[in-house]
FIFITOR-863396 format. One record per residue (C-alpha): residue in three letters; y, z, x. Coordinates in steps of 0.2 Angstrom, whole numbers. Layout:
BEGIN
Ala/Y/Z/X;
...
This chain:
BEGIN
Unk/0/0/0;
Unk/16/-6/8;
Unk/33/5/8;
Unk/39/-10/1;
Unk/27/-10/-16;
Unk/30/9/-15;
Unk/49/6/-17;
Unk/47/-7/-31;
Unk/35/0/-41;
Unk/46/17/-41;
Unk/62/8/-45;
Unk/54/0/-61;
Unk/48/15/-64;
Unk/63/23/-66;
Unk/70/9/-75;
Unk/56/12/-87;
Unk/57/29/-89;
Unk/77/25/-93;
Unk/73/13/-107;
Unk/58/25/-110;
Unk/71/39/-115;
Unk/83/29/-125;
Unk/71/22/-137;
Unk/67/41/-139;
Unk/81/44/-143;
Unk/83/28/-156;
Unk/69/34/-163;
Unk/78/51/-169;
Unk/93/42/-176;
Unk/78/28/-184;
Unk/69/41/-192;
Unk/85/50/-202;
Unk/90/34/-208;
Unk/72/29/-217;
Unk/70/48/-222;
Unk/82/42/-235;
Unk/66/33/-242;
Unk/61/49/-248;
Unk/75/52/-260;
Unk/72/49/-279;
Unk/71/30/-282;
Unk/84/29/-292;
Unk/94/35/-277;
Unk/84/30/-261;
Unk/87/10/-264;
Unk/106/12/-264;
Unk/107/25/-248;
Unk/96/16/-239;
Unk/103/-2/-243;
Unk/120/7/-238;
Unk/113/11/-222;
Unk/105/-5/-218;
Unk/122/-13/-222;
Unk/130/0/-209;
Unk/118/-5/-195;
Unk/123/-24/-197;
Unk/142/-23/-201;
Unk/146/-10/-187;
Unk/153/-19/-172;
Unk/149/-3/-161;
Unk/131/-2/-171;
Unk/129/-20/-167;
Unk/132/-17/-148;
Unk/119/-1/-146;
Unk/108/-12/-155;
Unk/107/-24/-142;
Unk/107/-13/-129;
Unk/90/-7/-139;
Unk/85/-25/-139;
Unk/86/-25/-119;
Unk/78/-9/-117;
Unk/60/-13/-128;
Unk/59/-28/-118;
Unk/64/-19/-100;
Unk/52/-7/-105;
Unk/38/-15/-110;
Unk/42/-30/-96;
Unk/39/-16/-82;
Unk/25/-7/-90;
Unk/17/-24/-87;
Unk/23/-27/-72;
Unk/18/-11/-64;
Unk/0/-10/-73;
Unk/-2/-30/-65;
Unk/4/-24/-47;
Unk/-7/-7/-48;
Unk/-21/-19/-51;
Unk/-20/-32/-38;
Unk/-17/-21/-25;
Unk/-29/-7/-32;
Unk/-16/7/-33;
Unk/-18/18/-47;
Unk/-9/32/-53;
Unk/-16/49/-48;
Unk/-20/54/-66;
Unk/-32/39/-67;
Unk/-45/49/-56;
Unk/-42/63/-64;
Unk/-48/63/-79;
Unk/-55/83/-80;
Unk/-37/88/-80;
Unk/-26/73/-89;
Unk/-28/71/-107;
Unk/-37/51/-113;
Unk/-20/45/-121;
Unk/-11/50/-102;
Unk/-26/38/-93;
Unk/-24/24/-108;
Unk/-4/21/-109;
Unk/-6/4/-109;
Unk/-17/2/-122;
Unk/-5/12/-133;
Unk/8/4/-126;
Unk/0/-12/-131;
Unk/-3/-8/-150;
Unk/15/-3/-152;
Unk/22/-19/-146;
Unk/9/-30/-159;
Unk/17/-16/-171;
Unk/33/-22/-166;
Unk/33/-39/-167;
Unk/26/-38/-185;
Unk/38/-26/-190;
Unk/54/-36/-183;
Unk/47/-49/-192;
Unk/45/-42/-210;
Unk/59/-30/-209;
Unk/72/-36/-197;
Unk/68/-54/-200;
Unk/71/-54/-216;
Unk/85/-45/-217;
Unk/94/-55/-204;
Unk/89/-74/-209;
Unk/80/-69/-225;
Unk/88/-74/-242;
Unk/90/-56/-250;
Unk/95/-53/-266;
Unk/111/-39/-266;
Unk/110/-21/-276;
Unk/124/-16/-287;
Unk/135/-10/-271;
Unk/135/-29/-263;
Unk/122/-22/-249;
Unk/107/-32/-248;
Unk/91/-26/-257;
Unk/80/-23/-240;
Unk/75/-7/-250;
Unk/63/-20/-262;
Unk/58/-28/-247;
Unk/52/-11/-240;
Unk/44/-5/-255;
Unk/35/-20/-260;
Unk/28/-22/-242;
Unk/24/-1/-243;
Unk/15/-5/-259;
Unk/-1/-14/-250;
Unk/-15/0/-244;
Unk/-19/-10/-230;
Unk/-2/-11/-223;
Unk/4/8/-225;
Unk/-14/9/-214;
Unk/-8/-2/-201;
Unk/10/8/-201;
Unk/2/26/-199;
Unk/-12/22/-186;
Unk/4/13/-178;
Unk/13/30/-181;
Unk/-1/38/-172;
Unk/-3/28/-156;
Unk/17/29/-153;
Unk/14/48/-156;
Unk/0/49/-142;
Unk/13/38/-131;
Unk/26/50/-134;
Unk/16/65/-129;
Unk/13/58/-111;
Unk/29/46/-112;
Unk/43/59/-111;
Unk/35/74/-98;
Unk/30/57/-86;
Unk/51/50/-90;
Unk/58/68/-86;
Unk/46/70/-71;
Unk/50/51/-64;
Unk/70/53/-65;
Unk/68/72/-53;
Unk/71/82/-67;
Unk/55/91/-71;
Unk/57/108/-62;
Unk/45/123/-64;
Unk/59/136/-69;
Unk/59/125/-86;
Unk/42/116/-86;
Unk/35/124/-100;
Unk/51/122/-111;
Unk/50/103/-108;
Unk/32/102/-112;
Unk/33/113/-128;
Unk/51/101/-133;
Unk/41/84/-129;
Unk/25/90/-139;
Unk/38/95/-154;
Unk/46/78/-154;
Unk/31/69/-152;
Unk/23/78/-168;
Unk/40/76/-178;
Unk/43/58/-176;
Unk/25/53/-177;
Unk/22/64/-196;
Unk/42/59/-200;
Unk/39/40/-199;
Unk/20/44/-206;
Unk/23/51/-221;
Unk/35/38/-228;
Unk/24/23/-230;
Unk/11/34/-236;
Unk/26/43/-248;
Unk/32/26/-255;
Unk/16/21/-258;
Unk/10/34/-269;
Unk/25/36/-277;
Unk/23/16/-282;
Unk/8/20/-290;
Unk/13/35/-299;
Unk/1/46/-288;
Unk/15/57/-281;
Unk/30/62/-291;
């Protein structure tokens, strides 16, 4: 392994764990605008189509968005790039022989991270997609319907499946994703290891049930199952 590779690898790694902690944070602010999906119908479709309206219209929304853009591409560019390098020049990372001590979802970040993108690049399509290029019909306020959009799509067994085991697969990546992020950047210390580990399982188990229990939520509720 050269002291070239060894500087590369690292650099990417800290431009990963960056990005890594941005979407995290992204993910907070995602997660309080869809909880709005859990209000009374009657009031969820015209909050939420308020809110999608925001995130379009809001020149300094607009920006953050495309620095989002950038950083679910940077991110999953160099997770690729480094699980390729690792490979060709058989470097590993020292959890991979480790496995009494590291947990399955630390050794299989690739994998997870894999699901998530096919996740993505379907929900981009049918959400974002739509509401960007698609021909929307508008609510009572003038904001485009995307709550039908997300209801009808919420109303299919197999998709609110698909979403949750997403949910699930971005929740194991969370666990690992945010101590190895705080760990790469230098600012894991031992004074504070525990509380980082305790805050990074907390998040992980909050964003993962939040963005869970909405599909499933809608999709009762459709179906008069839950009132």
């Amino acid at each position: 392994m050269t002291a070239a590779f060894l500087q590369s690898t690292l650099s990417r790694k800290n431009l990963m764990a960056l990005t890594g902690l941005f979407l995290c944070f992204f993910l907070v602010i995602h997660l309080l605008g869809n909880l709005q999906l859990l209000l009374p119908a009657d009031r969820a479709g015209e909050s939420f189509n308020y809110y999608s309206n925001l995130l379009s219209g809001n020149i300094f929304i607009k920006a953050i968005s495309y620095i989002l853009y950038l950083s679910l591409i940077a991110h999953a560019a160099d997770a690729l790039y480094i699980t390729i390098r690792n490979r060709k020049t058989a470097a590993k990372y020292a959890y991979d022989n480790r496995k009494q001590a590291s947990k399955w979802y630390s050794r299989n970040m690739g994998i997870l991270g894999t699901l998530l993108l096919i996740f993505l690049v379907i929900h981009f399509k049918d959400f974002w997609y739509v509401y960007k290029f698609g021909v929307l019909p508008f609510d009572k306020n003038g904001n485009k319907d995307l709550y039908t959009v997300v209801v009808y799509a919420f109303k299919s067994w197999w998709y609110v499946f698909v979403y949750v085991l997403s949910m699930f697969a971005l929740g194991f990546h969370l666990l690992h994703g945010f101590k190895s992020a705080v760990r790469t950047l230098g600012l894991y210390h031992p004074g504070y290891a525990r509380l980082v580990q305790v805050f990074g399982t907390v998040y992980s188990y909050v964003i993962t049930i939040g963005f869970a229990i909405i599909p499933v939520y809608v999709h009762l509720t459709q179906f008069g199952l839950w009132n």
